[in-house]
One Martini backbone bead per residue (centre of mass of N, CA, C, O) as a GRO file, in nm:
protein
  239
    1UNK     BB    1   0.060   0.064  -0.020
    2UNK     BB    2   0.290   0.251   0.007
    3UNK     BB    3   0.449   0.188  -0.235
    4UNK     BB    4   0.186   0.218  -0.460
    5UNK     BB    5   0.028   0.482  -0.337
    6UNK     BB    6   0.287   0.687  -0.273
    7UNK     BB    7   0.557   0.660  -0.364
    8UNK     BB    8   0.517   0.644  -0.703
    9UNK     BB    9   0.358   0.891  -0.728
   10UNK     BB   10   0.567   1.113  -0.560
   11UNK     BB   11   0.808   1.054  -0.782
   12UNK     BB   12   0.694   1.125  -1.085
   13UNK     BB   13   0.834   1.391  -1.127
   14UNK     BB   14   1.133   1.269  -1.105
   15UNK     BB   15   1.090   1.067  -1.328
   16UNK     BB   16   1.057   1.275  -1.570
   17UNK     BB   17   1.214   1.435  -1.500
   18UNK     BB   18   1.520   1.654  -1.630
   19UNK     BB   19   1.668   1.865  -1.386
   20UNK     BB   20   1.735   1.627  -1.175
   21UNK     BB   21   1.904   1.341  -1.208
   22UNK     BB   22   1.991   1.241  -0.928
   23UNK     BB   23   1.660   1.225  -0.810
   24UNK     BB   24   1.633   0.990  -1.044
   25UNK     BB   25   1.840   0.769  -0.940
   26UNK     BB   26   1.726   0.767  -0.646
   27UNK     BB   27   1.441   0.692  -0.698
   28UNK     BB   28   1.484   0.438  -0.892
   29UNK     BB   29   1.662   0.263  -0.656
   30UNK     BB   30   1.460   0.225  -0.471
   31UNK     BB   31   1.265   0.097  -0.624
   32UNK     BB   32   1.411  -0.106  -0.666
   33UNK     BB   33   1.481  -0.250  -0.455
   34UNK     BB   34   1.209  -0.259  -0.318
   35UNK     BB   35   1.069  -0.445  -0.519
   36UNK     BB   36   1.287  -0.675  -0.494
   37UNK     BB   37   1.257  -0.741  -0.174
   38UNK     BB   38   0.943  -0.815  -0.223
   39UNK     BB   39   1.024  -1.075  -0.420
   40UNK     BB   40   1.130  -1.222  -0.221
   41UNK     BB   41   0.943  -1.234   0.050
   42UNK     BB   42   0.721  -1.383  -0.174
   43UNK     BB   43   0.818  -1.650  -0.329
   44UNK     BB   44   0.694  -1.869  -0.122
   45UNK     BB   45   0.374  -1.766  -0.202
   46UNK     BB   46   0.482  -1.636  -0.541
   47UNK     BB   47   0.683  -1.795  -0.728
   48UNK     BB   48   0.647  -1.674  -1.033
   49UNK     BB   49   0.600  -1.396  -1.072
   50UNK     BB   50   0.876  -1.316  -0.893
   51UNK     BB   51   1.051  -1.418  -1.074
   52UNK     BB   52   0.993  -1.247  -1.341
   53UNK     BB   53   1.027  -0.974  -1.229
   54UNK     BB   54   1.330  -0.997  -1.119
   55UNK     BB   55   1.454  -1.057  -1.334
   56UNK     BB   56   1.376  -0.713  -1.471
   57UNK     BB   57   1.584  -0.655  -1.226
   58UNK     BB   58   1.865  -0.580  -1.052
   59UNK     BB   59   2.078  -0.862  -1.010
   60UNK     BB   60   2.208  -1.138  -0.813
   61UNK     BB   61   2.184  -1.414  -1.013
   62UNK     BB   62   1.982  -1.649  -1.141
   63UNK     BB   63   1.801  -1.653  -0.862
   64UNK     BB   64   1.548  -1.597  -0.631
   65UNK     BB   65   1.605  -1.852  -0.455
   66UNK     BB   66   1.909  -1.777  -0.414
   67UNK     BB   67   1.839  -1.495  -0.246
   68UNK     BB   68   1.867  -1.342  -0.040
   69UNK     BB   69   1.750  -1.239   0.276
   70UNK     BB   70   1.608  -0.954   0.390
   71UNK     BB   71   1.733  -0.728   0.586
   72UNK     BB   72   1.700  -0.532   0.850
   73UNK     BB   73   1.858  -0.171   0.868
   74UNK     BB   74   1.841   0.056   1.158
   75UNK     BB   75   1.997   0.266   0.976
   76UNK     BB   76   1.755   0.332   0.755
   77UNK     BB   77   1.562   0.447   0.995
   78UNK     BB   78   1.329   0.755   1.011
   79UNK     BB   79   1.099   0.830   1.218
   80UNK     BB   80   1.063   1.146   1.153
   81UNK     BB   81   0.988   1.099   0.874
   82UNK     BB   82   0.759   0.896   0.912
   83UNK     BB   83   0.604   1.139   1.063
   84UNK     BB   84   0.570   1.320   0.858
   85UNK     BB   85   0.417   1.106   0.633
   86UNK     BB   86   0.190   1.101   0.789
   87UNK     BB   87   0.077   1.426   0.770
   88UNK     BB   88   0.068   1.403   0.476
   89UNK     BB   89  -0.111   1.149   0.410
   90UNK     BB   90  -0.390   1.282   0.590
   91UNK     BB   91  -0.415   1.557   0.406
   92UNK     BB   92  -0.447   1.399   0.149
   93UNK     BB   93  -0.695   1.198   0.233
   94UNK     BB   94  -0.894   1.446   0.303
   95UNK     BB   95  -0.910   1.605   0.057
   96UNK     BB   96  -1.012   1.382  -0.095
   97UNK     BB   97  -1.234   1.340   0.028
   98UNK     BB   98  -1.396   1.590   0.019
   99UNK     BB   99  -1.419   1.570  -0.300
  100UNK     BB  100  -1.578   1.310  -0.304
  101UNK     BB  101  -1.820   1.419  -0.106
  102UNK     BB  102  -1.852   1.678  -0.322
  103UNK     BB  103  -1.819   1.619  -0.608
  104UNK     BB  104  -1.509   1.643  -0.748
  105UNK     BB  105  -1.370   1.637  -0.974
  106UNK     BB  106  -1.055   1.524  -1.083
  107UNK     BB  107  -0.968   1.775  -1.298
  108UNK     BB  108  -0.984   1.964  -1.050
  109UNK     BB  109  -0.875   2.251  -0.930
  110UNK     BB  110  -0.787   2.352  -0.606
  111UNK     BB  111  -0.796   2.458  -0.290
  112UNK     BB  112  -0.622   2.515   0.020
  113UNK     BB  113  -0.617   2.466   0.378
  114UNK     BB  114  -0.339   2.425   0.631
  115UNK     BB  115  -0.383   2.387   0.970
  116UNK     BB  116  -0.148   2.389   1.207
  117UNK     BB  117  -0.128   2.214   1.564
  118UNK     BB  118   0.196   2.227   1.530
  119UNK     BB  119   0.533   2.258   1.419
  120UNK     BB  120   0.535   2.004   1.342
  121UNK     BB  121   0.322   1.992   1.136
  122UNK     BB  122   0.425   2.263   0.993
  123UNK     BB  123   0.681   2.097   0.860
  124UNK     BB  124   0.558   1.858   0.709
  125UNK     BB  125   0.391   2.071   0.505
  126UNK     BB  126   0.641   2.215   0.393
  127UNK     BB  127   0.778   1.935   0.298
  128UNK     BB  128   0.474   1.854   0.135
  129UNK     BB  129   0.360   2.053  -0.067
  130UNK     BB  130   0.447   1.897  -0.367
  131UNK     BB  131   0.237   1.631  -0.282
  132UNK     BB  132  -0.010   1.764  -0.234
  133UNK     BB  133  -0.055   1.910  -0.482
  134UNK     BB  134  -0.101   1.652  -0.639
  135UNK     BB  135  -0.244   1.431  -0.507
  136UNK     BB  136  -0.494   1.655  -0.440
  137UNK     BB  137  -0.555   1.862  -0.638
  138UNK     BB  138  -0.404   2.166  -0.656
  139UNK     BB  139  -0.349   2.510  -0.725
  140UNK     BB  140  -0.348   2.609  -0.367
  141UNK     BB  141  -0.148   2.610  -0.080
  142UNK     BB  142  -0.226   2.740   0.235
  143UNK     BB  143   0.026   2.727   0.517
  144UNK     BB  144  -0.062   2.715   0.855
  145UNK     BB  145  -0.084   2.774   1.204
  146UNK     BB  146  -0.294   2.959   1.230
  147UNK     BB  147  -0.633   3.083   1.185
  148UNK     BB  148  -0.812   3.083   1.004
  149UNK     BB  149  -1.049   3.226   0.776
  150UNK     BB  150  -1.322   3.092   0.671
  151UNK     BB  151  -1.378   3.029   0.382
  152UNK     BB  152  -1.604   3.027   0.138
  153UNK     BB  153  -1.739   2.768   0.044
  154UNK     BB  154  -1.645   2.541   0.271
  155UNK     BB  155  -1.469   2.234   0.367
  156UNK     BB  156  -1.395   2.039   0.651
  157UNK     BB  157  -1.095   1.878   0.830
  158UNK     BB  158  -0.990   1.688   1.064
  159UNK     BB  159  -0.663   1.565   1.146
  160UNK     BB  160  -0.346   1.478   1.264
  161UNK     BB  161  -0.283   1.816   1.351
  162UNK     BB  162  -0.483   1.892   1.071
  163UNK     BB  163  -0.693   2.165   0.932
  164UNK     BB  164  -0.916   2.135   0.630
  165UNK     BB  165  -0.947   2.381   0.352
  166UNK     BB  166  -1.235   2.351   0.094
  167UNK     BB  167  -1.282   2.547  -0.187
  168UNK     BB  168  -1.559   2.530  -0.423
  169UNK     BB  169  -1.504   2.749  -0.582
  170UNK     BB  170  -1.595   2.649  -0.919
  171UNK     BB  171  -1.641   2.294  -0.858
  172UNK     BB  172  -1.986   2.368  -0.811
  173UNK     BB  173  -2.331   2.355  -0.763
  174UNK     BB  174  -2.420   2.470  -0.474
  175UNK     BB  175  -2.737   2.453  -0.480
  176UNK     BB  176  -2.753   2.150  -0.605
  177UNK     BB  177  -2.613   2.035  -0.353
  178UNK     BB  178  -2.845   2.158  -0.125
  179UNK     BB  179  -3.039   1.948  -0.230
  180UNK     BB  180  -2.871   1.676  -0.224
  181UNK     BB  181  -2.870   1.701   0.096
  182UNK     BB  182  -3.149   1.720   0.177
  183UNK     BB  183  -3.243   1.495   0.094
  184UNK     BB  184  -3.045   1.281   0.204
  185UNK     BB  185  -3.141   1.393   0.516
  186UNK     BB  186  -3.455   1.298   0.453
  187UNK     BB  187  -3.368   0.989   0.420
  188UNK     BB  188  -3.238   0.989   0.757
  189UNK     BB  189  -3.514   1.030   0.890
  190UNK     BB  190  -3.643   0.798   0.780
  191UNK     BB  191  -3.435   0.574   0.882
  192UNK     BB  192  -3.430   0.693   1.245
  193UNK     BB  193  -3.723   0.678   1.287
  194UNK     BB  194  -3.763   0.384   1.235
  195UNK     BB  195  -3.541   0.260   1.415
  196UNK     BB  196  -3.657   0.377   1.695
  197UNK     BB  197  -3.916   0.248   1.674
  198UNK     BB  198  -3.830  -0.009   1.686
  199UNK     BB  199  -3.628  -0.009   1.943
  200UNK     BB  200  -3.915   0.073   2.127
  201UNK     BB  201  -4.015  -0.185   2.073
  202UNK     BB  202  -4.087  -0.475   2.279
  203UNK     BB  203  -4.161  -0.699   2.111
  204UNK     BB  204  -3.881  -0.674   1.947
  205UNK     BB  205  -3.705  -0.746   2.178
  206UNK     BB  206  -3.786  -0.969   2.286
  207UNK     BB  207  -3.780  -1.181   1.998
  208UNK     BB  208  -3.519  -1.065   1.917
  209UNK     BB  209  -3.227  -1.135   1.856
  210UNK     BB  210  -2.962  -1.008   1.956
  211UNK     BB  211  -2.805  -0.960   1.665
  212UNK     BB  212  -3.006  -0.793   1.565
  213UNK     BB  213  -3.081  -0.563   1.768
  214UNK     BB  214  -2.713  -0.483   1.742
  215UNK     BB  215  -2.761  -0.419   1.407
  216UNK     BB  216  -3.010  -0.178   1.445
  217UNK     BB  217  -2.785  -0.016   1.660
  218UNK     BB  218  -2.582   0.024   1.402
  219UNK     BB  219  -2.764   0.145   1.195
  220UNK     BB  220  -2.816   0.427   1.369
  221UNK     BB  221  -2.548   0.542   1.437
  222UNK     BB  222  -2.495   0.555   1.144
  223UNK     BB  223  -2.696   0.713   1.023
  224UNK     BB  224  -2.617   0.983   1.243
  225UNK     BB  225  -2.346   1.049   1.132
  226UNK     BB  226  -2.438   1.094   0.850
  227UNK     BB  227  -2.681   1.328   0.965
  228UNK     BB  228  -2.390   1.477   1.104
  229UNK     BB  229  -2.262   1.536   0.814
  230UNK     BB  230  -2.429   1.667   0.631
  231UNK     BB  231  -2.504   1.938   0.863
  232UNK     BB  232  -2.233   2.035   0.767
  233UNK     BB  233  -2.223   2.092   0.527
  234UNK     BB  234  -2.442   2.274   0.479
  235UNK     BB  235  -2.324   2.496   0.679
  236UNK     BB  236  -2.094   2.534   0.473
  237UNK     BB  237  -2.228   2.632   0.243
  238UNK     BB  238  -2.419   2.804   0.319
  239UNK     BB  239  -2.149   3.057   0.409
   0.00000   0.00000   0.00000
């Protein structure tokens, strides 16, 4: 997951830019190890494909399956990396879902606030902004510590660290999205109301199954969840 949907997204800028060649081949170099050990690792689980891939990556010897076993070096983890990274890809995440949640295009250049909630994100988010920008569709990204005055038309998510404002000027109809969620709104009152209806029935309680009863108790709390994320989107639309 992290090899394939995060690092080579990544690198993609320096894999194909030719302004900084060294950039590109220590990219390069990375992606190959990694990919070569994780073919190691699979191979005695997943024998044929890892040793195809394997001959076509730079190896020593004839075959994976005489390949040492990669071995953890202690010297090469670095925690606050990872640390960074962790902030860098919760941001990038947030942004994702607010456009799916939005029904924002693919292809729409969005803005977005990231204001962090202390030093450590706020480096984090300053090493990861060309990140942030390519990963997340962004045209513009504007990153601070302090609490930003709230965007018109912006809809925002707080994860680890940082809190996240999108906004929709131009990438949405306002409007139309507002009668879209007051109907979804609508459609959840009346799927809570049922359930409530249901779960205060004691004929219904004394007779249902146990794992039913707590499975239509899991139904009720999904469903108002969802309709206090809609009350919140309403409310962001709304300003």
């Amino acid at each position: 997951n992290e090899f394939c949907d995060w690092y080579i997204e990544i690198v993609k800028p320096r894999l194909y830019g030719k302004e900084n060649p060294e950039s590109r081949k220590t990219a390069q170099k990375v992606l190959a190890d990694t990919l070569r050990g994780t073919m190691e690792l699979l191979h005695p689980f997943m024998p044929f494909i890892t040793e195809e891939i394997w001959q076509h990556l730079p190896h020593q010897g004839k075959t994976v399956m005489l390949a040492p076993w990669p071995q953890a070096d202690a010297a090469e983890m670095d925690e606050a990396a990872e640390a960074e990274m962790a902030v860098i890809m919760e941001a990038i995440k947030a942004l994702r879902n607010l456009r799916s949640e939005m029904n924002v295009a693919p292809g729409k250049k969005a803005e977005a606030i990231l204001m962090a909630q202390n030093e450590a994100a706020l480096t984090a988010l300053q090493h990861g902004e060309s990140y942030i920008m390519n990963l997340a569709g962004l045209l513009q990204a504007t990153i601070q510590l302090s609490a930003p005055e709230k965007p018109d038309q912006a809809v925002t998510a707080v994860v680890s660290g940082v809190e996240v404002y999108l906004s929709l000027k131009g990438l949405v109809d306002i409007e139309k999205e507002l009668a879209r969620l007051e109907k979804e709104k609508g459609n959840l009152e009346k799927e809570i109301a049922r359930l409530e209806g249901k779960l205060q029935n004691q004929n219904f309680l004394a007779k249902a199954p146990a794992e039913v009863v707590a499975k239509e108790k899991e139904k009720l709390v999904d469903y108002q969840n969802k309709w206090e994320a809609i009350l919140e989107r309403i409310s962001s639309l709304g300003n």
